[in-house]
C-alpha positions, 0 to 999 in steps of 0.5 A, a space after each residue: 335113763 330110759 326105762 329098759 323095764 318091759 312087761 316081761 321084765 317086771 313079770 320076772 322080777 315079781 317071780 324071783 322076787 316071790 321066789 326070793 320071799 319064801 327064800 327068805 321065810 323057809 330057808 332055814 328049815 331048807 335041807 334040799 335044794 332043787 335047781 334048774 330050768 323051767 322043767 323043775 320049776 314046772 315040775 317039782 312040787 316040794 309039798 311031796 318033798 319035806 324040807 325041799 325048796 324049788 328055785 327052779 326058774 324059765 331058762 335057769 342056765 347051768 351057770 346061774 344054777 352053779 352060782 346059786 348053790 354057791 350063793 345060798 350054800 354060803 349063808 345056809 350050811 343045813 343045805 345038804 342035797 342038791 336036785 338039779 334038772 339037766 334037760 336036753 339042751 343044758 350042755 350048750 345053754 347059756 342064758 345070758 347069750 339067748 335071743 329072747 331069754 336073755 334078760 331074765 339073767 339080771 334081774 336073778 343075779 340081782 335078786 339073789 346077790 349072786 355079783 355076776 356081770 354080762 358083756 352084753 350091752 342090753 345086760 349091762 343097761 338092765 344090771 345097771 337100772 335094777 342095781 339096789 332097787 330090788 332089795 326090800 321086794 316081798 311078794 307072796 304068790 300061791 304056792 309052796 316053797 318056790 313051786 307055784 302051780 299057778 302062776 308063770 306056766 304059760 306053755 308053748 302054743 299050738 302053732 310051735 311044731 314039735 319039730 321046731 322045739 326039738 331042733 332048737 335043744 339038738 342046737 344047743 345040744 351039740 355044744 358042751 359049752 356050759 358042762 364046764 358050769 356042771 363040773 363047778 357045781 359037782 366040785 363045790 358039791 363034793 367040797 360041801 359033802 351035799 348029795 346030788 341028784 341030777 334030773 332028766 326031765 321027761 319028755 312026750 311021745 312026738 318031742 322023743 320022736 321029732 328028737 331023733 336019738 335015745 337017751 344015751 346019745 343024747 345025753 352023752 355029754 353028762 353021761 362022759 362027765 359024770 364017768 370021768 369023776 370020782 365014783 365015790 362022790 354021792 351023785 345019782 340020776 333019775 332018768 325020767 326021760 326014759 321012764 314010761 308012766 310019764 304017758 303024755 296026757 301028763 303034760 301041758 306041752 311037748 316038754 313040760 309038765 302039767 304043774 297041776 297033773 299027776 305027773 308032777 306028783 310021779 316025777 317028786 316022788 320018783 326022786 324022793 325015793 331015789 334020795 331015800 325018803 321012802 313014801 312022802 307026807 305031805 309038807 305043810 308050808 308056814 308061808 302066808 301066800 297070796 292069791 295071784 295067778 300071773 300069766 306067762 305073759 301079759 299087761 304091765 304087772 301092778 299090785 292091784 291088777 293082780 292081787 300080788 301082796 307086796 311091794 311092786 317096783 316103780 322104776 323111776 329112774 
């Protein structure tokens, strides 16, 4: 079989595979666990959050986020809350059905055992290709429990305008496709007695401006479900969209984060006060991390071009 492994596909496996190998050491000590697109990934930083592990990943759908809490859950009982990242375009985002993330959703159900299987042609060739050769991956990347502030957080260039970006999620924002996903997981939630602490990410002042309606109207989708629960379930939202110390020197780009900024620190803080842990320590971690810093993306991925310690995938197939 021709290899359907593209330089982009070999950085997102060393990602969740790196991901997966802090899994695999810190887990047990876990209790929070933060899930979600690339809004969490690029903006939690665990250290600031005892016991919490970052498993946030670019495009992460509501579908492989509810699937995830499942699988982990199932093997790891000292999870007792739940931080997922909601962003503007998540009720109508489906990994699997987008042009250019689309491939990312293999390699994370593969990685991460979650049995999820695609009708798309493409998936399908991938899923079969990486199906039992990922298991033994170990990579270790700097970083602490699934946050690495220096590796993947490429950000989108200049040339994108803010109203391209703020058109693409009003899309995907009209459609409530993927809520049925939010109400699985809030289901399996409550049966797990794990709190739940959804995130509105935040947002600079020219993405607000180019979107064109308030929070309330934008987020209607999330507000008309969670209202329409239970009120004695344990959920809560931290609503940084409209929280004003997110002053824009803070991010990298329209809608993300500098991971490396003091927005980041604002933005974990402000949900660890939220879920009642009051002022942080900081989390010293007992991952032993390498020093790769991987590009969004760039060449062919090996482990000696960029100081990845672990097994790299040779894909011989």
């Amino acid at each position: 079989m021709q290899s359907p492994i593209t330089p982009f596909l070999k950085e997102t496996i060393l990602l969740l595979a790196a991901k997966r190998t802090m899994w695999r050491k810190e887990g047990h000590v876990i209790d929070t666990l933060v899930i979600g697109s690339s809004h969490g990934d690029f903006g939690f930083n665990p250290a600031l959050f005892p016991k919490s592990f970052n498993l946030c990943f670019r495009s992460q759908d509501l579908k492989h986020s509810f699937h995830l809490l499942e699988k982990l859950s199932a093997a790891h009982p000292n999870i007792k809350n739940v931080v997922l990242f909601y962003s503007s375009f998540s009720s109508g985002h489906l990994m699997e059905l987008s042009p250019t993330e689309k491939v990312i959703s293999p390699p994370m159900s593969e990685i991460f055992g979650l049995d999820l299987d695609y009708e798309d042609d493409e998936l399908q060739k991938i899923a079969q290709f990486i199906k039992g050769e990922l298991n033994e991956i170990s990579v270790d990347i700097e970083g602490v429990c699934g946050f690495f502030p220096g590796s993947g957080k490429g950000f989108m260039p200049e040339n994108y305008s803010v109203e391209k970006r703020a058109n693409e999620h009003l899309r995907r924002n009209q459609s409530t496709a993927a809520n049925v996903y939010l109400s699985k997981l809030l289901d399996l939630a409550a049966k797990q007695k794990q709190r739940v602490c959804i995130v509105i990410p935040p947002a600079r002042t020219d993405y607000k401006k180019a979107i064109g309606v308030d929070s309330s109207e934008l987020y209607k989708s999330l507000f008309d479900l969670l209202s329409a629960r239970d009120q004695g379930e344990n959920i809560t939202v931290v609503n940084c969209y409209d929280d004003s110390r997110f002053v824009d020197s803070y991010f990298g780009d329209y809608d993300h984060l500098h991971p490396t900024g003091p927005g980041v620190e604002l933005l974990t803080k402000s949900v660890l006060k939220e879920m009642g842990g009051g002022q942080p320590s900081f989390y010293s971690s007992s991952i032993n991390m390498g020093s790769a810093v991987i590009p969004l993306i760039g060449n062919p991925l090996t482990a000696s071009s960029y100081g990845i310690a672990g097994y790299v995938p040779s894909f011989k197939k």
